[in-house]
C-alpha positions as protocol buffer text, in pm:
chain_id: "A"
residue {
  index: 1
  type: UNK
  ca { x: 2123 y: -65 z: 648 }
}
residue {
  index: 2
  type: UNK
  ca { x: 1786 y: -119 z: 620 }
}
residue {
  index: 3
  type: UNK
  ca { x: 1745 y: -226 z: 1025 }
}
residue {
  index: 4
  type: UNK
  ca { x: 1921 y: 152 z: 1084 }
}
residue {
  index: 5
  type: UNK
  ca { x: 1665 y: 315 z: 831 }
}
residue {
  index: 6
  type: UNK
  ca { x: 1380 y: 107 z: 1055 }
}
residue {
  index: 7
  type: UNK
  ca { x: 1519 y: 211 z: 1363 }
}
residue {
  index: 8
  type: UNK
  ca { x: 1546 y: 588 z: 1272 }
}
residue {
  index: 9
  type: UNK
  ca { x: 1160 y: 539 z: 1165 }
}
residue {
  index: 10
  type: UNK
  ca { x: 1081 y: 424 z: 1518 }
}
residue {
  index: 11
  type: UNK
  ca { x: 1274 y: 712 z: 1687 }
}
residue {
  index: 12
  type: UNK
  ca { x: 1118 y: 981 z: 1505 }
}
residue {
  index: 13
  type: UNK
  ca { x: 733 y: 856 z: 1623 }
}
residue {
  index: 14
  type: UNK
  ca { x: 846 y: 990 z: 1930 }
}
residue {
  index: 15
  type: UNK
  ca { x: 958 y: 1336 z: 1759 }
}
residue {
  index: 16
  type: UNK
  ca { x: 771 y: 1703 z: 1826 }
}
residue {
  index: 17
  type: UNK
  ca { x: 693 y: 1672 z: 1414 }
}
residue {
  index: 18
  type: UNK
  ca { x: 601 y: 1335 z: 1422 }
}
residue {
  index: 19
  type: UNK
  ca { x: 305 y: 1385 z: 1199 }
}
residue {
  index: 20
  type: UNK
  ca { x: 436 y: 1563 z: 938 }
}
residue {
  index: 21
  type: UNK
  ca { x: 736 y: 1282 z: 932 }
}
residue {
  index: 22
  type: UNK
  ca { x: 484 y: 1021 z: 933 }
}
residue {
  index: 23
  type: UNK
  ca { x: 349 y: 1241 z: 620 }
}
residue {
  index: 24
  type: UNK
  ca { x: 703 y: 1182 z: 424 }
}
residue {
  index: 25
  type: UNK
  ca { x: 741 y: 822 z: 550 }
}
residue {
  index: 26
  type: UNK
  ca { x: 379 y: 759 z: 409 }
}
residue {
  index: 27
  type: UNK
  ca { x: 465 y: 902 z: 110 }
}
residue {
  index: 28
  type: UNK
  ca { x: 745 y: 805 z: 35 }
}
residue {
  index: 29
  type: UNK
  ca { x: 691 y: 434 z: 81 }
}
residue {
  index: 30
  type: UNK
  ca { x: 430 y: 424 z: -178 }
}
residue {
  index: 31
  type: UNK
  ca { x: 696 y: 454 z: -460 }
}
residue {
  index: 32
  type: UNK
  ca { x: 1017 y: 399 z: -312 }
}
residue {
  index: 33
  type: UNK
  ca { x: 1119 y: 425 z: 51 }
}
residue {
  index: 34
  type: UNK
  ca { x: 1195 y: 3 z: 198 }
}
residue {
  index: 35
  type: UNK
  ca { x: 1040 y: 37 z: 551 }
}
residue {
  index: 36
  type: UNK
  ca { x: 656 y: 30 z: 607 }
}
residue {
  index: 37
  type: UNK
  ca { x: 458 y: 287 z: 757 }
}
residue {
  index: 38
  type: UNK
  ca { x: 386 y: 70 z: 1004 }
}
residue {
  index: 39
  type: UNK
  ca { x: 747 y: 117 z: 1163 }
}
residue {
  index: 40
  type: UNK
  ca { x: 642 y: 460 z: 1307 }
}
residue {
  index: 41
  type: UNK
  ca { x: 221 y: 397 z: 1305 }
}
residue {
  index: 42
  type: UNK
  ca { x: 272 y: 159 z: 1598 }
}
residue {
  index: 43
  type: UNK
  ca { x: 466 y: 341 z: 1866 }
}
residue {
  index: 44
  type: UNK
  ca { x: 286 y: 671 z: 1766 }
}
residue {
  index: 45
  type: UNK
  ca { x: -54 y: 496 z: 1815 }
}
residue {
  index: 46
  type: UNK
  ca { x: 116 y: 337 z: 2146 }
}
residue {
  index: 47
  type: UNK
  ca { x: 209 y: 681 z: 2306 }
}
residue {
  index: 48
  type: UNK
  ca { x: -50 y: 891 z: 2190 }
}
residue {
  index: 49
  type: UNK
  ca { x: -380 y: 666 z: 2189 }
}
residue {
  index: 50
  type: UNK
  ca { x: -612 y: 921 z: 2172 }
}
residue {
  index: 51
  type: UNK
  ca { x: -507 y: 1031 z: 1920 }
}
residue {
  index: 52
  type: UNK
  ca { x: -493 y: 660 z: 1689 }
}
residue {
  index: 53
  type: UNK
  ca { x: -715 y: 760 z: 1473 }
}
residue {
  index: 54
  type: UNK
  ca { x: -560 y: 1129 z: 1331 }
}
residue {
  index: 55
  type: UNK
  ca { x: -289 y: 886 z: 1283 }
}
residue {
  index: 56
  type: UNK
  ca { x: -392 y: 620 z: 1043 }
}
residue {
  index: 57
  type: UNK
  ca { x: -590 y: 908 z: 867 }
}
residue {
  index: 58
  type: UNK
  ca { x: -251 y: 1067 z: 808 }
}
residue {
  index: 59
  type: UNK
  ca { x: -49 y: 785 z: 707 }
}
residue {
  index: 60
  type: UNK
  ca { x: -331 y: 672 z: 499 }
}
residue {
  index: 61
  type: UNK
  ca { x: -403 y: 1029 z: 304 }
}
residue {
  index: 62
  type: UNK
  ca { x: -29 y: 1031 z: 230 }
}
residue {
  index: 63
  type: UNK
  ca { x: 16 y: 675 z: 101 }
}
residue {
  index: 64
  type: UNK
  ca { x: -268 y: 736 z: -133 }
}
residue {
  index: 65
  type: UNK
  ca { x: -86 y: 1073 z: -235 }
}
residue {
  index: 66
  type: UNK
  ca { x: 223 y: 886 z: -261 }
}
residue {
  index: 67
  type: UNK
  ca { x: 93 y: 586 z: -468 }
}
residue {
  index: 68
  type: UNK
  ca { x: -55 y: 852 z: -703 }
}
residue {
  index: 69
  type: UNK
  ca { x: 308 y: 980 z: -739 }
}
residue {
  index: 70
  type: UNK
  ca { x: 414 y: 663 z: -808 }
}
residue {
  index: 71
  type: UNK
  ca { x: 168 y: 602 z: -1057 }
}
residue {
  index: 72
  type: UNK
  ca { x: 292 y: 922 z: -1247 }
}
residue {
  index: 73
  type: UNK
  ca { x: 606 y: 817 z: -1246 }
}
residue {
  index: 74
  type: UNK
  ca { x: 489 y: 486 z: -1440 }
}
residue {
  index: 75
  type: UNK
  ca { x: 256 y: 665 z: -1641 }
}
residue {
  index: 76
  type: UNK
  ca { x: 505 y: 956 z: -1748 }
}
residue {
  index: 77
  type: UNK
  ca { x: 823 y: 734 z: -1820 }
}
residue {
  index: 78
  type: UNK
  ca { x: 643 y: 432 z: -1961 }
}
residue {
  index: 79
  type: UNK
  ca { x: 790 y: 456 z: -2305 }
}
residue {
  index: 80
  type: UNK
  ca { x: 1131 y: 527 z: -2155 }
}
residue {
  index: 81
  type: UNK
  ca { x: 1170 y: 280 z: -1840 }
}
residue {
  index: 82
  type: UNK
  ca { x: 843 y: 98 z: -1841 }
}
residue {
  index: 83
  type: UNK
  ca { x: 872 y: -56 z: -2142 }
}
residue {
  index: 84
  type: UNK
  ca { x: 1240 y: -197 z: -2012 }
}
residue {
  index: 85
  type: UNK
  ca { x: 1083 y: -296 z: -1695 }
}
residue {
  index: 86
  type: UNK
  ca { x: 816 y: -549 z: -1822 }
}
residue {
  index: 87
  type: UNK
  ca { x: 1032 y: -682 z: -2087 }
}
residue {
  index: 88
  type: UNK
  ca { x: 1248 y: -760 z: -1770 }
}
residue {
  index: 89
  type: UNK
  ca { x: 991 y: -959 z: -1624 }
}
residue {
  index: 90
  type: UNK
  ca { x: 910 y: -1133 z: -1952 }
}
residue {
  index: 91
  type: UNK
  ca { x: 627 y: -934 z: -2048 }
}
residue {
  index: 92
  type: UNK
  ca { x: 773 y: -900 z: -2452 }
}
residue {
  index: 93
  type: UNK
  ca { x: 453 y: -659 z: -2572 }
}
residue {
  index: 94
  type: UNK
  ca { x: 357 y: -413 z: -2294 }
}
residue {
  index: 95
  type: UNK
  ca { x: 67 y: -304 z: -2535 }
}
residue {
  index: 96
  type: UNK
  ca { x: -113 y: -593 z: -2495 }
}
residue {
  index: 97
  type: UNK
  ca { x: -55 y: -638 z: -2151 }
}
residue {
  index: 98
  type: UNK
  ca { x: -221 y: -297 z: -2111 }
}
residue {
  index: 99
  type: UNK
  ca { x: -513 y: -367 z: -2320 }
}
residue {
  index: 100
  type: UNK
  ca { x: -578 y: -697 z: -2085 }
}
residue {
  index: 101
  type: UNK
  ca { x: -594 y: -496 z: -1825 }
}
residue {
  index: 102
  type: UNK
  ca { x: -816 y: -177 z: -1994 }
}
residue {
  index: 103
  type: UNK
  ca { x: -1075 y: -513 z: -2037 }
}
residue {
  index: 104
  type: UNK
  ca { x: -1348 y: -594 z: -1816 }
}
residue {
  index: 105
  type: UNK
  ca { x: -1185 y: -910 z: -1660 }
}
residue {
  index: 106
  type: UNK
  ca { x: -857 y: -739 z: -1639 }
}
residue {
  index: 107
  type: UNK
  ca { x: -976 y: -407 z: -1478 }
}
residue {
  index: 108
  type: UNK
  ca { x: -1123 y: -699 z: -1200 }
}
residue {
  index: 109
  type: UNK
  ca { x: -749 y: -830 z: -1153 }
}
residue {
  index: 110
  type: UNK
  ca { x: -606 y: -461 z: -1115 }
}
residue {
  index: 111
  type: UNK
  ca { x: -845 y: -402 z: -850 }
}
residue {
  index: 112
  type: UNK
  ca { x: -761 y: -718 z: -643 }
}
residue {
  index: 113
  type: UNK
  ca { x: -397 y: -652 z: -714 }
}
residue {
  index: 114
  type: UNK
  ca { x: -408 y: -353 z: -613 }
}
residue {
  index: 115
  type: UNK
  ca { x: -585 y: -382 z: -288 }
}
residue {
  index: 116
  type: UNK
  ca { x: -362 y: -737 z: -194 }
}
residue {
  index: 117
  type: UNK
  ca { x: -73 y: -497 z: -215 }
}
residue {
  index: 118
  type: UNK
  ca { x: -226 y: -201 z: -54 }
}
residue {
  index: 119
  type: UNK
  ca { x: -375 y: -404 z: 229 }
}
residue {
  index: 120
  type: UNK
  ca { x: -99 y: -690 z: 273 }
}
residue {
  index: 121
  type: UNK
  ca { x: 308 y: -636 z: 322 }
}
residue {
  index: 122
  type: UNK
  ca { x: 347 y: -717 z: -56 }
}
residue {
  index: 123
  type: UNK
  ca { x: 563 y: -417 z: -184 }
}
residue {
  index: 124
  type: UNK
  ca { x: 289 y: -188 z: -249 }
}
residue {
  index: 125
  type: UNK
  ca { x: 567 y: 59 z: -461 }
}
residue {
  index: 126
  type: UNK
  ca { x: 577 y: -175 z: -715 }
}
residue {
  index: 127
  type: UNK
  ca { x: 129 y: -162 z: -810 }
}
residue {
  index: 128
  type: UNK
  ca { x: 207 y: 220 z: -780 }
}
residue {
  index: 129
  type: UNK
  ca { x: 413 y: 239 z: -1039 }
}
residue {
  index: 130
  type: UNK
  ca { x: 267 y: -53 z: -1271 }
}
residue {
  index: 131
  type: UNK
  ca { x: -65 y: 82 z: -1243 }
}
residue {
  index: 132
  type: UNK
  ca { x: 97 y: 409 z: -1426 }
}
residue {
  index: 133
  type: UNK
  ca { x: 241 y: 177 z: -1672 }
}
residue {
  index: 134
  type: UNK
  ca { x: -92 y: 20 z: -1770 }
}
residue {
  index: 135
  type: UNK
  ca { x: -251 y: 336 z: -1782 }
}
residue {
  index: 136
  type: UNK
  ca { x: -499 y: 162 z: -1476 }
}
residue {
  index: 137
  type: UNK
  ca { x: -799 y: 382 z: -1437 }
}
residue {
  index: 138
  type: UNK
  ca { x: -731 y: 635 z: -1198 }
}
residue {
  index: 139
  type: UNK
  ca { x: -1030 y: 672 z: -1026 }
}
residue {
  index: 140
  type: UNK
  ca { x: -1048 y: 303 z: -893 }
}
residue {
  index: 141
  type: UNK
  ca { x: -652 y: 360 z: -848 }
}
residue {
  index: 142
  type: UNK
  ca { x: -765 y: 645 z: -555 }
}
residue {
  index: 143
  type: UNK
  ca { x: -1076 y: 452 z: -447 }
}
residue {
  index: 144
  type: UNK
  ca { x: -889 y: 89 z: -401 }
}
residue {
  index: 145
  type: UNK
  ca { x: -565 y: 250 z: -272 }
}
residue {
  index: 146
  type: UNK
  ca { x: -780 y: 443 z: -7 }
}
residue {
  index: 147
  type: UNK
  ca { x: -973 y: 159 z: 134 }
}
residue {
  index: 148
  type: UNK
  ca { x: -695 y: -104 z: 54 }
}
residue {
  index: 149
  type: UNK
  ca { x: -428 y: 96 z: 292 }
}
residue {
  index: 150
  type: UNK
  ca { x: -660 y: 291 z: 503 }
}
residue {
  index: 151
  type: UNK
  ca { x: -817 y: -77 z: 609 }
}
residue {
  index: 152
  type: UNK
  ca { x: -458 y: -120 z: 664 }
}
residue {
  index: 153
  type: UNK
  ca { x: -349 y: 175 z: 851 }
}
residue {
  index: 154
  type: UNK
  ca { x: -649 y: 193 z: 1099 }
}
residue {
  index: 155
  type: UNK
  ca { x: -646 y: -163 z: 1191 }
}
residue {
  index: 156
  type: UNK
  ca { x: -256 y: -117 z: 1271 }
}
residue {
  index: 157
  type: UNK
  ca { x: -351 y: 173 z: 1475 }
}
residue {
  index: 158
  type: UNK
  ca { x: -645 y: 45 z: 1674 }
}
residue {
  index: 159
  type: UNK
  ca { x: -443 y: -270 z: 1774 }
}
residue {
  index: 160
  type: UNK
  ca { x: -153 y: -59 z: 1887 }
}
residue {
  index: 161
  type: UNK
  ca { x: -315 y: 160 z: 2071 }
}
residue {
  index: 162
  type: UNK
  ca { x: -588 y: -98 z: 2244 }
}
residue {
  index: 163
  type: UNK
  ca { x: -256 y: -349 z: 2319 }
}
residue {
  index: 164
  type: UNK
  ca { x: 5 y: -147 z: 2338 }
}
residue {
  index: 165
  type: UNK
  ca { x: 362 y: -308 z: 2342 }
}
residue {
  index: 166
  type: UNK
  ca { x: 265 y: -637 z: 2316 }
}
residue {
  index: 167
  type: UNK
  ca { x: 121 y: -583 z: 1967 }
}
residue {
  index: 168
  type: UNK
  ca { x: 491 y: -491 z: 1836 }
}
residue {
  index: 169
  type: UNK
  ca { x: 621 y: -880 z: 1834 }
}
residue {
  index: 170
  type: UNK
  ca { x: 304 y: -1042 z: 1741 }
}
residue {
  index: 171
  type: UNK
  ca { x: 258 y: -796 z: 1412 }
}
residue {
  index: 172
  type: UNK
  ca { x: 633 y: -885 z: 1327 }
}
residue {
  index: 173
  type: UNK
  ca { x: 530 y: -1275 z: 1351 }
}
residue {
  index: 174
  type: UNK
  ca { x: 168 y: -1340 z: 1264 }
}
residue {
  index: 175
  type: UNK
  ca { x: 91 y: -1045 z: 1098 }
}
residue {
  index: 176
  type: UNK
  ca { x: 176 y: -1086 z: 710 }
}
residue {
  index: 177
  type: UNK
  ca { x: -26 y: -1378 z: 782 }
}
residue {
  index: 178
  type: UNK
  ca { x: -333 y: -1262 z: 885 }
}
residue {
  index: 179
  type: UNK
  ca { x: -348 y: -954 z: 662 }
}
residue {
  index: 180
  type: UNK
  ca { x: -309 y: -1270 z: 362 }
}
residue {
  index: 181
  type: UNK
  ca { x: -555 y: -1472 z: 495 }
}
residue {
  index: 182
  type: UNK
  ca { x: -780 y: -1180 z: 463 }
}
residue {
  index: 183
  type: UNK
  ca { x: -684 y: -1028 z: 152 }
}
residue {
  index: 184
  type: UNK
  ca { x: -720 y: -1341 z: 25 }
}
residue {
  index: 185
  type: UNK
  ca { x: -1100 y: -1400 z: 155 }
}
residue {
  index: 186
  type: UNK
  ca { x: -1146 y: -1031 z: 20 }
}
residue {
  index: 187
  type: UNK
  ca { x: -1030 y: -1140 z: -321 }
}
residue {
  index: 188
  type: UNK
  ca { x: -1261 y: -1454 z: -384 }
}
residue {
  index: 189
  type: UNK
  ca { x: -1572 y: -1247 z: -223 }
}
residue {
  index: 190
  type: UNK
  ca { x: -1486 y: -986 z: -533 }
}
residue {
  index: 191
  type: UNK
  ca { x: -1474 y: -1250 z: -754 }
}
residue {
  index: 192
  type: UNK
  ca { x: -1792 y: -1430 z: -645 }
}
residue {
  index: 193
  type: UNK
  ca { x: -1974 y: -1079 z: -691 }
}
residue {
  index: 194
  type: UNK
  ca { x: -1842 y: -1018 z: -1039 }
}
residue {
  index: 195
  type: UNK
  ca { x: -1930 y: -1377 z: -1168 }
}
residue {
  index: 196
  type: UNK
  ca { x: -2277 y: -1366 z: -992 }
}
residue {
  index: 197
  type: UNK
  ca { x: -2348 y: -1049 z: -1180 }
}
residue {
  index: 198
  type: UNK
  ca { x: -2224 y: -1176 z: -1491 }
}
C-alpha cells in the first residue's frame, strides 16, 4: 500500500500541477500523510533544476503550514484525544508534562525535538501534533519548523538537482544517517550554548 502511495508521489513530480501537488503532499505529511516530501522533491528537482530552489521553498512553506495544522489539531482536541494519547504512552498526568515543557529547560528540549524531527526522517506528524498538546509556544513552533524542514528541503533539492539520478539510491541508504549524525551535532551545539549562557 504504502510502496503504491510512494509511487503515485513520484509520478505526479512529473505532472503539469506538480507544484500545487507538492503543496498538498507537503501539507499533508506534516500531520498525517506516510510518505515524505522527499518522494516527489527529488525527481522534481532532477527534471526541472533550475528551478530547485522554488521547489524546496514550496515544500517547505507548506510543511510549516501543515505542521501548524497539526498542531491545532493537538491543541484543539487535547482534552478529548490528547489526554488518551499520552496516557497511552505512559505519560499518567499530561498537566505536568506540559508544565515541564512551558519551563526553561523544557522549552530547550521542545526546540531540539522539534527540529530532530523536522530535519531528520523521524515522523515529523507526530511533534506537530504533540506540540499542540503541550500548548508549545507557537512562535518557536514556526521559527524551528521553518529552519528545521527548510534545512531539510533545500539540501534534498540542491543534491538532486547537482547529482541527478544517482542521488535517488544513496538518499534511500545513507541518508537517515547523515541527516542523524547532523541533527545530532546540531543538538549538543544548542545545548553547549544554553549551558554556557547559564
Amino acid at each position: 500500500m504504502l510502496k503504491k502511495i510512494y509511487d503515485k508521489c513520484v509520478e505526479w513530480a512529473g505532472h503539469k500541477f506538480a507544484n500545487l501537488l507538492l503543496a498538498i503532499v507537503a501539507f499533508l505529511e506534516s500531520f498525517i500523510f506516510p510518505i515524505p516530501t522527499d518522494a516527489m522533491i527529488i525527481p522534481m528537482a532532477i527534471s526541472k533544476r533550475d528551478k530547485f530552489l522554488k521547489i524546496a521553498l514550496i515544500a517547505t512553506v507548506f510543511s510549516v503550514l501543515g505542521g501548524l495544522f497539526g498542531y491545532l489539531i493537538g491543541y484543539v482536541f487535547f482534552n478529548e484525544i490528547g489526554i488518551k494519547i499520552f496516557e497511552f504512552f505512559g505519560i499518567e498526568n499530561a498537566n505536568i508534562f506540559k508544565e515541564k515543557l512551558a519551563s526553561e529547560e523544557g522549552l530547550l528540549s521542545g526546540v531540539i525535538i522539534l527540529f530532530v524531527a523536522g530535519f531528520t526522517p523521524l515522523p515529523f506528524k507526530i511533534i506537530t501534533i504533540s506540540s499542540g498538546f503541550v500548548h508549545f509556544n507557537i512562535l518557536l513552533f514556526i521559527i524551528v519548523s521553518f529552519v528545521a524542514r527548510g534545512l531539510r528541503f533545500f539540501v534534498v533539492s540542491y543534491l538532486a538537482q547537482k547529482y541527478g539520478v544517482a542521488i535517488g539510491p544513496f538518499l534511500e541508504k545513507k541518508g537517515g544517517q547523515w541527516t542523524v549524525m547532523i541533527s545530532a551535532v546540531i543538538a549538543v551545539i544548542f545545548l553547549i550554548i544554553y549551558f554556557a549562557n547559564k
